[in-house]
PyMOL CGO cylinders between C-alpha atoms (Angstrom):
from pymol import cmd
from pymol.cgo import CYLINDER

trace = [
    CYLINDER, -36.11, 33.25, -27.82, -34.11, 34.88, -24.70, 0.3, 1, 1, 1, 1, 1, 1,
    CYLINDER, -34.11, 34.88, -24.70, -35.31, 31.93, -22.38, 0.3, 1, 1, 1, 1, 1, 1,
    CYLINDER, -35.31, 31.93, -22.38, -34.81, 29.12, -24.97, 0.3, 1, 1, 1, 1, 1, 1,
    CYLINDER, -34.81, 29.12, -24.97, -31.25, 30.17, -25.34, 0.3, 1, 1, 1, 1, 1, 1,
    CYLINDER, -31.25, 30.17, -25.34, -30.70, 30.19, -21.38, 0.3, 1, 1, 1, 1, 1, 1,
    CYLINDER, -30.70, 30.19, -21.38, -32.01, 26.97, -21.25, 0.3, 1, 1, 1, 1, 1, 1,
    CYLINDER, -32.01, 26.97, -21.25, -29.90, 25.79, -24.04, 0.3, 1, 1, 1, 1, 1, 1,
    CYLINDER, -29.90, 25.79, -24.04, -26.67, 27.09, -22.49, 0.3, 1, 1, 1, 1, 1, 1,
    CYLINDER, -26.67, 27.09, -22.49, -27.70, 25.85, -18.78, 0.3, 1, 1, 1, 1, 1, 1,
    CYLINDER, -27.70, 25.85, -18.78, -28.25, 22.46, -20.74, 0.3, 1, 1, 1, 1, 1, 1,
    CYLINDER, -28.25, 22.46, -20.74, -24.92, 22.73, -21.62, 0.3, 1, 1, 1, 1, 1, 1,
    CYLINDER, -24.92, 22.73, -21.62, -22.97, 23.47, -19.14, 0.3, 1, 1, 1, 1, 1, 1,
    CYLINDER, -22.97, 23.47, -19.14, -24.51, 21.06, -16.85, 0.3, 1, 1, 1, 1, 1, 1,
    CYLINDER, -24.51, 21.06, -16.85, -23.73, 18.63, -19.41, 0.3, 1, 1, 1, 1, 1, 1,
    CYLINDER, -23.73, 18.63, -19.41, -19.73, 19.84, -19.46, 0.3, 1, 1, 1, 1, 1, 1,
    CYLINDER, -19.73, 19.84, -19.46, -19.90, 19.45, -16.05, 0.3, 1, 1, 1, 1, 1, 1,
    CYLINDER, -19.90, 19.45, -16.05, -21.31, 16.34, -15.79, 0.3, 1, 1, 1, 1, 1, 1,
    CYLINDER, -21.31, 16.34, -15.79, -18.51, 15.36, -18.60, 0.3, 1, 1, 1, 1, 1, 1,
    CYLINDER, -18.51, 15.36, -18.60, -15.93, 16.93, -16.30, 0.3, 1, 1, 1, 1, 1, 1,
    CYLINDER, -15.93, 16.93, -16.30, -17.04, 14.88, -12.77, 0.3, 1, 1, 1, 1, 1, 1,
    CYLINDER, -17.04, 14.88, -12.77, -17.29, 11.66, -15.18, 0.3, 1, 1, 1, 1, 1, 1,
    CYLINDER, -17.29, 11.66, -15.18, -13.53, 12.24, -16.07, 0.3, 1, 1, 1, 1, 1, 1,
    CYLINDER, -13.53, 12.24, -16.07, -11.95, 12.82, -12.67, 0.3, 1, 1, 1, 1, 1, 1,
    CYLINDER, -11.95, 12.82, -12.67, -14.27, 10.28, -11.42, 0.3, 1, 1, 1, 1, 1, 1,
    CYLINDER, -14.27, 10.28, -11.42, -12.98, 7.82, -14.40, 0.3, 1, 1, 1, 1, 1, 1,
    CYLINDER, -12.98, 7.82, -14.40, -9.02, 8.94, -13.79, 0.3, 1, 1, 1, 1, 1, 1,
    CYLINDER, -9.02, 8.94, -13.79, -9.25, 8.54, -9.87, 0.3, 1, 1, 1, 1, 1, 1,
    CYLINDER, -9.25, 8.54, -9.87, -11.20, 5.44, -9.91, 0.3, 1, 1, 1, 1, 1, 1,
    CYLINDER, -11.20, 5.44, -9.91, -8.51, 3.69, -12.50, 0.3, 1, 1, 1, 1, 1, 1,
    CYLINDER, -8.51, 3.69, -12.50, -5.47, 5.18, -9.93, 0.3, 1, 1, 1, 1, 1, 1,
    CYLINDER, -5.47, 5.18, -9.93, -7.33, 3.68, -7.14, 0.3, 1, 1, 1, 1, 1, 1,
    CYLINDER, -7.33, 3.68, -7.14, -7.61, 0.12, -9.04, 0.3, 1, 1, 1, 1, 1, 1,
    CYLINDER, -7.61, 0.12, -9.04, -3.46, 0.02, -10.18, 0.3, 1, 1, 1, 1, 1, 1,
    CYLINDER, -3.46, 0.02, -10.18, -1.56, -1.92, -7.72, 0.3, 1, 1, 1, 1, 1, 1,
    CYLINDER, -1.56, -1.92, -7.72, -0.24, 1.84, -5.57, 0.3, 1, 1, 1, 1, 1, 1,
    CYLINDER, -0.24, 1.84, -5.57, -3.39, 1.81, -3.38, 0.3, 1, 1, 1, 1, 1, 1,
    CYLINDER, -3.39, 1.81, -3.38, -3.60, 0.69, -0.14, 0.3, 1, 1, 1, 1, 1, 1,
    CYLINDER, -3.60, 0.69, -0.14, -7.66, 0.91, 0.28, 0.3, 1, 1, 1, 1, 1, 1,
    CYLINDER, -7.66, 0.91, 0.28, -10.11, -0.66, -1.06, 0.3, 1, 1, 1, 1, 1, 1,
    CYLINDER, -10.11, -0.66, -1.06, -13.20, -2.34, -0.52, 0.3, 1, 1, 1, 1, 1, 1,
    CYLINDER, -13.20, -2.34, -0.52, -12.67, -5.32, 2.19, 0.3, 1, 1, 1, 1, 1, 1,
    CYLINDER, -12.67, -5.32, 2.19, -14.32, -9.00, 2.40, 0.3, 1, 1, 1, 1, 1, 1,
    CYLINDER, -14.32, -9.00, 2.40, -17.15, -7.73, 4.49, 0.3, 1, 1, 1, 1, 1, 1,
    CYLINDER, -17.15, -7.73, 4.49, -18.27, -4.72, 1.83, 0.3, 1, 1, 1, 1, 1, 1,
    CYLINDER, -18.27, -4.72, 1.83, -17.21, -1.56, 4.30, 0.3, 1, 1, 1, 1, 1, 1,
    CYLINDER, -17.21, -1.56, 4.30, -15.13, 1.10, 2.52, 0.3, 1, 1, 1, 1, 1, 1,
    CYLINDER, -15.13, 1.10, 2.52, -11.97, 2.48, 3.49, 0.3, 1, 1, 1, 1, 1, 1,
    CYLINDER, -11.97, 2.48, 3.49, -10.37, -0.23, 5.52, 0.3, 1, 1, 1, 1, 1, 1,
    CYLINDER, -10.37, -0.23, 5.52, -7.11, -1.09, 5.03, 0.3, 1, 1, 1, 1, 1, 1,
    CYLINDER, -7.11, -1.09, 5.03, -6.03, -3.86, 2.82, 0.3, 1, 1, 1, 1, 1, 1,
    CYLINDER, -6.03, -3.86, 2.82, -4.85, -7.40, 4.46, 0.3, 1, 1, 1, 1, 1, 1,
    CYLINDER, -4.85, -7.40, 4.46, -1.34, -6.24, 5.52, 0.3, 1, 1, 1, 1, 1, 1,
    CYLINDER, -1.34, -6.24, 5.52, -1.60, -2.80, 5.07, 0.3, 1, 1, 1, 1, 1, 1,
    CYLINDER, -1.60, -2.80, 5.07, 0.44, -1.17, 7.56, 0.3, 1, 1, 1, 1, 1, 1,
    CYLINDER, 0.44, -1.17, 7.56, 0.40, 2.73, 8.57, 0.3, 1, 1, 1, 1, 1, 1,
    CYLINDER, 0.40, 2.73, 8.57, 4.13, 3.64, 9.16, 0.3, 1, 1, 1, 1, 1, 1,
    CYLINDER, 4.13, 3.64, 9.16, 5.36, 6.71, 10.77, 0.3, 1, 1, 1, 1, 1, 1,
    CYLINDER, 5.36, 6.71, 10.77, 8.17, 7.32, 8.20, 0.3, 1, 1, 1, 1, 1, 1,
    CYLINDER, 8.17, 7.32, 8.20, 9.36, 6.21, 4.88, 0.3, 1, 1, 1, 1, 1, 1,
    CYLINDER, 9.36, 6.21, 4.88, 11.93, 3.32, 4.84, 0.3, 1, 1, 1, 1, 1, 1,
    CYLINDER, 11.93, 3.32, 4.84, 15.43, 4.15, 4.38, 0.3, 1, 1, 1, 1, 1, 1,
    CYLINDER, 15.43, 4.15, 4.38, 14.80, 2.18, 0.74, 0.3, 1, 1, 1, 1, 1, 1,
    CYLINDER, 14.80, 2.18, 0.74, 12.22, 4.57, -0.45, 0.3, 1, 1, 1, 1, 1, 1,
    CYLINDER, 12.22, 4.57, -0.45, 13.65, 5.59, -3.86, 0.3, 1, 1, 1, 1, 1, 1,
    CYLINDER, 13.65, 5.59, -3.86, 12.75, 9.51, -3.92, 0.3, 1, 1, 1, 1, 1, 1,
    CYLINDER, 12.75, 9.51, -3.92, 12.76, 11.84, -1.56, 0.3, 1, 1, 1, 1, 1, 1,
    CYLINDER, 12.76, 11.84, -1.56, 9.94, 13.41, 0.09, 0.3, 1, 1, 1, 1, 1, 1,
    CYLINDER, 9.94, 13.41, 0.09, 8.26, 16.78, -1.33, 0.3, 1, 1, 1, 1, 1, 1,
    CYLINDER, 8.26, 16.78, -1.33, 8.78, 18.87, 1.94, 0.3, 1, 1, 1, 1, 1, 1,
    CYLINDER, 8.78, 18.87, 1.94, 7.78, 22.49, 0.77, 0.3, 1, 1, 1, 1, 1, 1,
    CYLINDER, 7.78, 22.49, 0.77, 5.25, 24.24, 2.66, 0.3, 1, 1, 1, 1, 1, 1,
    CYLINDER, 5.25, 24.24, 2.66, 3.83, 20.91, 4.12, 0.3, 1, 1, 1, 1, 1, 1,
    CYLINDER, 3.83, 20.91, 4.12, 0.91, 20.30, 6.18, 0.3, 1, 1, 1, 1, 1, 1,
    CYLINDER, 0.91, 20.30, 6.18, 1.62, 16.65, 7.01, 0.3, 1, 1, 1, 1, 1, 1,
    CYLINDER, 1.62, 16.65, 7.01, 2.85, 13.14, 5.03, 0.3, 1, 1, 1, 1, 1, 1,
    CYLINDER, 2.85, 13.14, 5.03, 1.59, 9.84, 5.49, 0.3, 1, 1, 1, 1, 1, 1,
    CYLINDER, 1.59, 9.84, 5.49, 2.99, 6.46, 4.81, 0.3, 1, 1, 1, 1, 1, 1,
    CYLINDER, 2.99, 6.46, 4.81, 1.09, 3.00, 3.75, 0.3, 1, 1, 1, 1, 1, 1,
    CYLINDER, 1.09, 3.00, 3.75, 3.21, 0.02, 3.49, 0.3, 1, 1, 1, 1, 1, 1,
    CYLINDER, 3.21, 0.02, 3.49, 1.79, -3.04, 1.62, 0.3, 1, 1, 1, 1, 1, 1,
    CYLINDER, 1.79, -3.04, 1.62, 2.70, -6.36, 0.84, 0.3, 1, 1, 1, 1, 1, 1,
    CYLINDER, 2.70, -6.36, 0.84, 1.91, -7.28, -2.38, 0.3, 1, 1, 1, 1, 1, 1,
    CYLINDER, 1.91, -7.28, -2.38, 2.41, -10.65, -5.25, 0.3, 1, 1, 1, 1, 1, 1,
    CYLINDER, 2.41, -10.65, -5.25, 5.33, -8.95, -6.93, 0.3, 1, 1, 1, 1, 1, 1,
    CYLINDER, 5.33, -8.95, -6.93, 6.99, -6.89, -4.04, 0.3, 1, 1, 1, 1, 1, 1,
    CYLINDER, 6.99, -6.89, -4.04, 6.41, -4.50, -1.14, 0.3, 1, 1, 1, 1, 1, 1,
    CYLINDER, 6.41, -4.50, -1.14, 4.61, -1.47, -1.75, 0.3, 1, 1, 1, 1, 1, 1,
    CYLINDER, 4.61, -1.47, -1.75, 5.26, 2.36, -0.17, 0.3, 1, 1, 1, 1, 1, 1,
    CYLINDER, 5.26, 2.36, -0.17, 2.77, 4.97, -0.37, 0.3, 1, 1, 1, 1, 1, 1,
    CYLINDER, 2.77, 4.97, -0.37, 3.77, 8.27, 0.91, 0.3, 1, 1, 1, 1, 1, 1,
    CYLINDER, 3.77, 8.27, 0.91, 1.10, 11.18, 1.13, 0.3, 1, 1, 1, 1, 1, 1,
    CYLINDER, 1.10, 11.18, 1.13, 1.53, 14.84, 1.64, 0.3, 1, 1, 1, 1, 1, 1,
    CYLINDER, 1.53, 14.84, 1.64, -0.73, 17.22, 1.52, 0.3, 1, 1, 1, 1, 1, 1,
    CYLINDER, -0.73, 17.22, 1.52, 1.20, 21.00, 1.16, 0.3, 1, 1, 1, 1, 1, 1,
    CYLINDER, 1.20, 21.00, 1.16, 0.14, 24.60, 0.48, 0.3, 1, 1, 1, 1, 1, 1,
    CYLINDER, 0.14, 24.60, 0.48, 1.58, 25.10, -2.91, 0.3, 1, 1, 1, 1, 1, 1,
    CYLINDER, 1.58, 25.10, -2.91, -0.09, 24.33, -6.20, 0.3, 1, 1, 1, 1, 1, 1,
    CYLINDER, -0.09, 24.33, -6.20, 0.13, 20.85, -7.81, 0.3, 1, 1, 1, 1, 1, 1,
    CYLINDER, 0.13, 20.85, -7.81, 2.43, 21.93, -10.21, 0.3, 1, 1, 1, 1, 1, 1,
    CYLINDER, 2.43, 21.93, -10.21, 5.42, 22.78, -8.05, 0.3, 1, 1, 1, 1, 1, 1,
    CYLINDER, 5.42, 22.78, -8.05, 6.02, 19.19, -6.35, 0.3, 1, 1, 1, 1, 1, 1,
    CYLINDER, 6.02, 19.19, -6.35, 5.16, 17.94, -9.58, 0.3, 1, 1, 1, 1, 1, 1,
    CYLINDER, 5.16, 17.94, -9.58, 7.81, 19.67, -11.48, 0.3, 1, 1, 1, 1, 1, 1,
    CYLINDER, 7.81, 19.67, -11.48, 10.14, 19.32, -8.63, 0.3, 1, 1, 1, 1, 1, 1,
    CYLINDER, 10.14, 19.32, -8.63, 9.38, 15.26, -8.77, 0.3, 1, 1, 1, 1, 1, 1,
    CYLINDER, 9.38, 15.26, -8.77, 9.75, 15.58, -12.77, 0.3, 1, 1, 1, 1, 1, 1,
    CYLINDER, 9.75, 15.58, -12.77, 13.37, 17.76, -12.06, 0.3, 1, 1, 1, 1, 1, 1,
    CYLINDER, 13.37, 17.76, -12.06, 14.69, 14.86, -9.70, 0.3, 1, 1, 1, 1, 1, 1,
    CYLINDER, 14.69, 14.86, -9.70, 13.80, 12.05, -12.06, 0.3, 1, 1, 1, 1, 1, 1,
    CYLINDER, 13.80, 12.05, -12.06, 15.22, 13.03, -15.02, 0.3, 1, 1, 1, 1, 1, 1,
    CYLINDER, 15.22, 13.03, -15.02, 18.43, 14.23, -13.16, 0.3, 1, 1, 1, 1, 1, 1,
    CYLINDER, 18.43, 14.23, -13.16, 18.90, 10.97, -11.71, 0.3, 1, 1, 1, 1, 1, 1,
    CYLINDER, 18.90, 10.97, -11.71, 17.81, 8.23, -14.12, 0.3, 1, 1, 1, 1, 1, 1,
    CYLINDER, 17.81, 8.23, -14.12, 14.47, 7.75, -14.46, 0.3, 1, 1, 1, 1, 1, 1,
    CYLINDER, 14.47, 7.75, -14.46, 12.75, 6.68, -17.22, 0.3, 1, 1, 1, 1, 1, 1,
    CYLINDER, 12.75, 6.68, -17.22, 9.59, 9.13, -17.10, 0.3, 1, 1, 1, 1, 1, 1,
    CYLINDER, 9.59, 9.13, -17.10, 6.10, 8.63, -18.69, 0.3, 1, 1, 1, 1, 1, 1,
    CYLINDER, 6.10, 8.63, -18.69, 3.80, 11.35, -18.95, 0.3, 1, 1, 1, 1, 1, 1,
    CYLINDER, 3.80, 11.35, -18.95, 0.11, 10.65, -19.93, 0.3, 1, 1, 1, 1, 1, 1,
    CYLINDER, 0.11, 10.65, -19.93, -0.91, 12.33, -23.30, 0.3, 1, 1, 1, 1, 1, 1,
    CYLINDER, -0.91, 12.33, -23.30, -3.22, 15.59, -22.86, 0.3, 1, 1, 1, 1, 1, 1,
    CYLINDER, -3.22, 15.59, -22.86, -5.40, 14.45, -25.85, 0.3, 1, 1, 1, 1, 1, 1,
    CYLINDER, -5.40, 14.45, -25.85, -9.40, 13.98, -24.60, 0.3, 1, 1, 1, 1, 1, 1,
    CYLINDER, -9.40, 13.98, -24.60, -8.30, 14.49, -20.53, 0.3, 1, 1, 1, 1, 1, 1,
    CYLINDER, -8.30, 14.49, -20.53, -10.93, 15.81, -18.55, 0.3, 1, 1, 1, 1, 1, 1,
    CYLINDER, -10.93, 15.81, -18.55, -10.63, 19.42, -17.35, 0.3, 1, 1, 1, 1, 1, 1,
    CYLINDER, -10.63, 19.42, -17.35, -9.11, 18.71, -14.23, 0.3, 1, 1, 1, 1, 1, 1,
    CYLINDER, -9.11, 18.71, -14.23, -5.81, 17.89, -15.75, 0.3, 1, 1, 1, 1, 1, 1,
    CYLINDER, -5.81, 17.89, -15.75, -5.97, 20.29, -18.64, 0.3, 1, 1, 1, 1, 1, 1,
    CYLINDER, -5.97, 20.29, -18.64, -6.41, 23.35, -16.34, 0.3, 1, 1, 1, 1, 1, 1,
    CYLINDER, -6.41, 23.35, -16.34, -3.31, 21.62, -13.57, 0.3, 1, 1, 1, 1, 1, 1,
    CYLINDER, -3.31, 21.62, -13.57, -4.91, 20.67, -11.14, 0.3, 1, 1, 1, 1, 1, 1,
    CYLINDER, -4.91, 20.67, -11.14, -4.12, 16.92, -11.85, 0.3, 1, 1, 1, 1, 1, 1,
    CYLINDER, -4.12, 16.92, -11.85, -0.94, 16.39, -12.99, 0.3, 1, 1, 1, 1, 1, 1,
    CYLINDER, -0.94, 16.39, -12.99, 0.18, 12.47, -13.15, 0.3, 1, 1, 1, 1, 1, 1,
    CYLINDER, 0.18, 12.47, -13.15, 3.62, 10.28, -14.46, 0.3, 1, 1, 1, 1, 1, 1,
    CYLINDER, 3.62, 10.28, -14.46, 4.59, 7.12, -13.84, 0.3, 1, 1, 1, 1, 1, 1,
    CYLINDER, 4.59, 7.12, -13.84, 8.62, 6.45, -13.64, 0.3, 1, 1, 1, 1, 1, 1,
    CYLINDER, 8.62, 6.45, -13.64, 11.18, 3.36, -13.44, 0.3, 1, 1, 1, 1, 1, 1,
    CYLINDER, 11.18, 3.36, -13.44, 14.14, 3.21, -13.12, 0.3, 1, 1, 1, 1, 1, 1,
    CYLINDER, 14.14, 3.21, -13.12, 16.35, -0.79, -12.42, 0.3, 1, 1, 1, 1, 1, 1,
    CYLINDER, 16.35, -0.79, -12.42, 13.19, -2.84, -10.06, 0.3, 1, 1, 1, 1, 1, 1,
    CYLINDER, 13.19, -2.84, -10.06, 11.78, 0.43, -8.70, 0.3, 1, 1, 1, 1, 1, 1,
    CYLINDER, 11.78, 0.43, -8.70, 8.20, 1.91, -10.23, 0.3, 1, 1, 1, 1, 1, 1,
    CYLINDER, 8.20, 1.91, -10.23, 6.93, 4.67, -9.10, 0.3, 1, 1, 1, 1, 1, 1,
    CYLINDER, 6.93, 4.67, -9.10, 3.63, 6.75, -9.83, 0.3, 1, 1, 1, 1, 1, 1,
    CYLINDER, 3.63, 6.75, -9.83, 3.05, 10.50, -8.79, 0.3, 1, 1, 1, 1, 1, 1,
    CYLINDER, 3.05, 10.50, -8.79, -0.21, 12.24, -8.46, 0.3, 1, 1, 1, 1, 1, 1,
    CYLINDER, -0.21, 12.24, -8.46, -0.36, 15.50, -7.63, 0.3, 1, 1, 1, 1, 1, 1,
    CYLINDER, -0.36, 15.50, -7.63, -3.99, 16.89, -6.84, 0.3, 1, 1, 1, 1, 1, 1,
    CYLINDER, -3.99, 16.89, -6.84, -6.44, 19.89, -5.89, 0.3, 1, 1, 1, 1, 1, 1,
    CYLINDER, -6.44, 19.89, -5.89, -9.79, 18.76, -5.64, 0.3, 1, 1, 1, 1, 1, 1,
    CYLINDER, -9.79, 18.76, -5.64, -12.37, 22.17, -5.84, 0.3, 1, 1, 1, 1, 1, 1,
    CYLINDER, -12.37, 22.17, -5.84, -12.45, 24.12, -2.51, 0.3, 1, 1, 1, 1, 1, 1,
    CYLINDER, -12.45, 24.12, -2.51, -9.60, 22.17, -0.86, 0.3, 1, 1, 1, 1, 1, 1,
    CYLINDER, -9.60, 22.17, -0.86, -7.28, 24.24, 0.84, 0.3, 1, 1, 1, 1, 1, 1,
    CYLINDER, -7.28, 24.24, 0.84, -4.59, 21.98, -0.07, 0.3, 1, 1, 1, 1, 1, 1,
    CYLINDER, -4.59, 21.98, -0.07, -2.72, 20.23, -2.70, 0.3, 1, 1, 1, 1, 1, 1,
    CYLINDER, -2.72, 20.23, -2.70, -2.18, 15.92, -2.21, 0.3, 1, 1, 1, 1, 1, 1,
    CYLINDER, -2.18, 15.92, -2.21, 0.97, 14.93, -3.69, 0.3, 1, 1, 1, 1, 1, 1,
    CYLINDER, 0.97, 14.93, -3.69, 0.47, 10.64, -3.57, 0.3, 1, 1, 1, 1, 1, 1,
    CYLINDER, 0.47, 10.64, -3.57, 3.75, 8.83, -4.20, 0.3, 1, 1, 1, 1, 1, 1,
    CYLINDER, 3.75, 8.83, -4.20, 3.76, 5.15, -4.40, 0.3, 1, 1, 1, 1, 1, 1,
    CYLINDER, 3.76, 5.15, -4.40, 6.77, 3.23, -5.18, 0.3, 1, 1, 1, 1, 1, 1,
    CYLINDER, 6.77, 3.23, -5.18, 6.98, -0.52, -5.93, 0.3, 1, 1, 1, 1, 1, 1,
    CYLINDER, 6.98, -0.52, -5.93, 9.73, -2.45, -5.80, 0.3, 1, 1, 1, 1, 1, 1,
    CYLINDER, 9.73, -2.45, -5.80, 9.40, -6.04, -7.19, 0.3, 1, 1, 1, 1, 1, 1,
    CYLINDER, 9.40, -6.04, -7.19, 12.19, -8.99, -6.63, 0.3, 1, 1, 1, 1, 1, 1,
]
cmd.load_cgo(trace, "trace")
């Protein structure tokens, strides 16, 4: 009876997860298919080339609508891309603190200046975002959108805090 229930609760928890990898998998794979990513797959099949017209840049243009998180950073990189509707900025930082700091500092400087926030609902999210260590919103405010990730994957040192801002014409 002792071993049947072992089994029964390793079934299970390899099950959960599985359940859990599915949902990050599911959440970064739809972030990484909006319109803020600057990598894909390219015309001849290899992964992680950059887009046609992706450009690295060594800052963030003076009309990047938000400042960048600068607390306890490790380093930021920035992605320009042209795109159908617009030019789009991607800045990323990785930092030391947890994702919940730039994310409520982001969240602070929206709502004090603006923005019209949207928060995803909580309801059937995988454990990665119910236990913080995914934390997502998408914001606009006049032509500007803007979506804010802000993630610690398992055993990474650091947190990535992925801004990308679209402006369309």
């Amino acid at each position: 009876m002792y071993l049947e229930n072992r089994r029964a609760a390793n079934d299970d928890l390899k099950l959960r997860r599985f359940k859990s990898f599915q949902g990050v998998t599911i959440l970064l794979s739809l972030f990484f298919l909006l319109p803020c990513s600057s990598y894909a797959q390219s015309q001849s099949g290899q992964r992680g080339r950059p887009l046609n017209g992706a450009q690295k840049l060594t800052s963030a243009p003076a009309s990047f609508p938000v400042p960048i998180y600068r607390q306890n950073v490790i380093s930021t990189d920035y992605t320009s891309m042209p795109t159908a509707n617009g030019n789009q900025i991607t800045a990323t930082t990785r930092t030391n603190d947890a994702p919940s700091v730039p994310f409520e500092w982001y969240q602070n400087f929206l709502n004090r200046n603006g923005w019209s926030v949207d928060l995803p609902k909580n309801e059937g999210a995988p454990p990665a975002m119910r236990n913080g260590n995914l934390l997502m919103l998408k914001a606009n405010k006049d032509n500007d959108a803007l979506m804010i990730i802000c993630s610690k994957m398992p055993r990474s040192p650091y947190t990535t805090v992925s801004v990308c801002s679209m402006h369309t014409k």
